[in-house]
N, C-alpha and C positions, 0 to 999 in steps of 0.2 A: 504493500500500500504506500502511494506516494506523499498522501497528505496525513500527518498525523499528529501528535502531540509533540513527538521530538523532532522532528523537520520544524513546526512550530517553536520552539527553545531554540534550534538549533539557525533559525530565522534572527528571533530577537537577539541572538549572541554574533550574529552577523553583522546587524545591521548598525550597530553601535558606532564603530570608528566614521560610518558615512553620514550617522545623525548628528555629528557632533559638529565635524566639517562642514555641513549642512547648516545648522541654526549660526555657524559661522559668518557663512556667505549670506545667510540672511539677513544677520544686521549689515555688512556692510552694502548690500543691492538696499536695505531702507535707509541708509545711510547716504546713497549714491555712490558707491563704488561699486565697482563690477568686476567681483576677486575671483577668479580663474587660479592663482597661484593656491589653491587649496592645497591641491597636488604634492608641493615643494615644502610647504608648512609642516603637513603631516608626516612626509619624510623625515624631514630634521627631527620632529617630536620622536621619532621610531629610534633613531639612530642616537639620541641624545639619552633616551629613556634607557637603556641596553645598555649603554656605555657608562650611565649613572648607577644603573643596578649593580653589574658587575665588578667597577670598584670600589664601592660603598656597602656591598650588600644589602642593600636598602631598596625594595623596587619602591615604595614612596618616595625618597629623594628621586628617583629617577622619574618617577611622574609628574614633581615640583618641577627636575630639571630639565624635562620636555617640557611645558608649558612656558616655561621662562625660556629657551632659546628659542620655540617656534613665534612667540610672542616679540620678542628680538628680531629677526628673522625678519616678520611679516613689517619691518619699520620699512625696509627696503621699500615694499608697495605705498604704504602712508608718505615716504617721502619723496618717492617718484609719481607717485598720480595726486597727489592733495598738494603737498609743496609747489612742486615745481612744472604741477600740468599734466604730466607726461602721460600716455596712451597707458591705460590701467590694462589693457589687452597685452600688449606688448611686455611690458615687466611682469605681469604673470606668466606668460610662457617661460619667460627667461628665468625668473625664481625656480620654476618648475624641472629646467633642463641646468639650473644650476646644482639644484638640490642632488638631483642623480649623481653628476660628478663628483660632489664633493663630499657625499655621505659613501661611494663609493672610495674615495682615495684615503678620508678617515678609516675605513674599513680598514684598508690595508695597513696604514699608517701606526694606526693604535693597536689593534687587537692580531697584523700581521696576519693576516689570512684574505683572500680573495672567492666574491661569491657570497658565502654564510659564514656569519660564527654563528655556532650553536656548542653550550659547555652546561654540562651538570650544575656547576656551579653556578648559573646565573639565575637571581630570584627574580619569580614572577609575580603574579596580582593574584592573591588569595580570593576564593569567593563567596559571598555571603546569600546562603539563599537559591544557590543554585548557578548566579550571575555575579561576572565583575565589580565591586563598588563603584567602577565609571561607566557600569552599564546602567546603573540605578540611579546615578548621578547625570547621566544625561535622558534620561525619562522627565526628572524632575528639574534639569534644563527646559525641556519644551514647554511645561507650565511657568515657571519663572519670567521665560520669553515672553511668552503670550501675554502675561500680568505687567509685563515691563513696557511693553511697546504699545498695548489699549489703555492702562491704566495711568501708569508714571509720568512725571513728569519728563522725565529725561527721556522718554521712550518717545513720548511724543512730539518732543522738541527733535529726537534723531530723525524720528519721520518726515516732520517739516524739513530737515536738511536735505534729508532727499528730495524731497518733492519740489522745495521753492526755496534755493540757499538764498537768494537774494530778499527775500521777504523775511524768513527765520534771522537773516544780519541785522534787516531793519529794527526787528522785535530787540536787540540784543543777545540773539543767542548767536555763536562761534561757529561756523562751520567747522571750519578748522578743526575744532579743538574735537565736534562730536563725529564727525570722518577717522580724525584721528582713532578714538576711543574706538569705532565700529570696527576697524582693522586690528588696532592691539589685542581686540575681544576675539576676532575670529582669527587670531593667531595663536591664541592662548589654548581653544577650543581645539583648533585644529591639532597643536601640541598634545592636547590631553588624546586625540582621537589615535595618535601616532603610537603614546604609549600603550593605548589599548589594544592598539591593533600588534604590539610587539611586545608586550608583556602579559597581556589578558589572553588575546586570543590565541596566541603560542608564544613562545621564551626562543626567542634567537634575534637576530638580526640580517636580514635577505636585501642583496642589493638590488633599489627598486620594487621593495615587498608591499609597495600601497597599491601598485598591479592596477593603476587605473579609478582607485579609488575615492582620492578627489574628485576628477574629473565626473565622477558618479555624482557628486556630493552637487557638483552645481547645478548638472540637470535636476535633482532633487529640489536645488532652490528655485530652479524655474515651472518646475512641475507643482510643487506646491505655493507660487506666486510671492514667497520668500514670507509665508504666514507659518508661525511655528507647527500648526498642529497639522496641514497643509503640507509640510518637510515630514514629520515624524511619518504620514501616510505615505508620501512617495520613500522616504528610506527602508520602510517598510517592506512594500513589494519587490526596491533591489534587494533589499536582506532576504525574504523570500526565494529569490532566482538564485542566490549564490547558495543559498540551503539545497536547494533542489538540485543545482549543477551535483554538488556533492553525494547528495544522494544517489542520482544518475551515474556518478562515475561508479558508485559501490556495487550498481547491479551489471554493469561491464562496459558501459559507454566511454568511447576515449574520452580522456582527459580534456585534450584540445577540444574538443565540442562540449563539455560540460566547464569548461573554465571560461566559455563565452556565455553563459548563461543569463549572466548580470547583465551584459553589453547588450544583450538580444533583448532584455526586458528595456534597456535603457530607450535603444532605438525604435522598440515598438508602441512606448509611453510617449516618445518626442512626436510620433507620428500621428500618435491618436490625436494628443492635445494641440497639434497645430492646426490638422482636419479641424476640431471643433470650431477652436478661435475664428478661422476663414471662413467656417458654415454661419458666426454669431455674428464677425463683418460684415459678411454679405445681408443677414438677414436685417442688420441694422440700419444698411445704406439703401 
């Protein structure tokens, strides 16, 4: 049987590192940035969190100190697209194809090995209840969200910056300052998603082990219109697909065809929801 209880668990413990990346890039599309460099964030958070475990033996330190370099990290976009203008498209690719190299040559660099470290010795993220504490922690992310950006002050003044920075200046509120915040935020997030994805969900470190994962994370924020509960739904059904690839490959399907499982749900969710959008155009013009 394909659909069950533990394809279900084995879904939610999927789909964590893309929901996180996900409420990510959601503040900063309400913010007006258009953060693509998930991808790059996450990585860093993977490789920083691995490398913080194993020499500290501490995988909490390592999850503080993924969220601190990937929040680090993500300054690069805050001070190439909010400072100084520049195409938020174009520095995310590059974050993204930097992150590769440079979590790769750390690789070799620090731990002397090429490809994977993977060592007995390296502590991972204990779990409470079945799931990660940053699986439970980004559940109660998406409520947080949701209460921050309809409720808050500060959620709603982010919203204004997106929407009309020049109006939100006139009020006295800072573009600046709340761009800034929406990227630090989904650099910290995307950190935390990088440790989860390399300390929760296995104990090693794979070069390039986020395999596309970001880039999941922003269709997510577009499939869900970058509304928290709207993301938890679309991360949802990738976490699903990649449960089921898994599954698929257990009863004898190549690998290759069930490791695109995610991509295929990715492609077939961008299809539907653009169909709609053009059917709600037309009907409106």
């Amino acid at each position: 049987m394909l659909l069950d209880s533990d394809l279900v668990l084995s879904a939610l413990r999927a789909l964590t590192p893309i929901l996180l990346a996900a409420l990510g890039g959601a503040l900063c599309e309400r913010a007006g940035v258009f953060n693509i460099g998930l991808e790059g964030m996450m990585l860093m958070g993977c490789f920083t969190a691995v490398a913080t475990s194993w020499f500290t033996g501490s995988p909490w330190l390592g999850v503080l100190a993924a969220a601190l370099a990937a929040g680090a990290y993500s300054l690069v976009l805050a001070v190439g697209a909010v400072t100084m203008k520049g195409d938020a498209v174009v520095l995310g690719v590059a974050m993204n194809l930097l992150a590769v190299g440079l979590t790769g040559f750390l690789l070799r660099t620090v731990f002397g090995v090429q490809g994977t470290f993977d060592d007995p010795g390296l502590a991972g993220l204990s779990e409470v209840a079945g799931f990660s504490p940053l699986a439970w922690l980004s559940w109660a992310a998406v409520a947080l969200t949701a209460v921050l950006l309809s409720r808050h002050a500060w959620g709603l003044r982010l919203r204004g910056v997106g929407e009309a920075p020049e109006s939100a200046a006139t009020l006295g509120v800072s573009p600046t300052k709340y761009k800034y915040g929406a990227v630090l935020a989904s650099g910290v997030l995307c950190g935390l998603a990088g440790a989860q994805l390399s300390l929760g969900n296995v104990t090693l470190f794979s070069e390039n082990m986020t395999a596309g994962r970001g880039w999941i994370a922003v269709v997510a924020v577009m499939l869900g219109r970058a509304l928290p509960w709207g993301v938890l739904l679309a991360a949802l059904l990738f976490g699903l697909a990649e449960a089921a690839g898994f599954r698929l490959q257990g009863i004898g399907l190549p690998q290759q065809a069930t490791d695109a499982a995610p991509y295929l749900a990715t492609l077939i969710a961008l299809f539907l929801t653009t169909a709609k959008r053009r059917r709600t155009t037309g009907a409106t013009t």
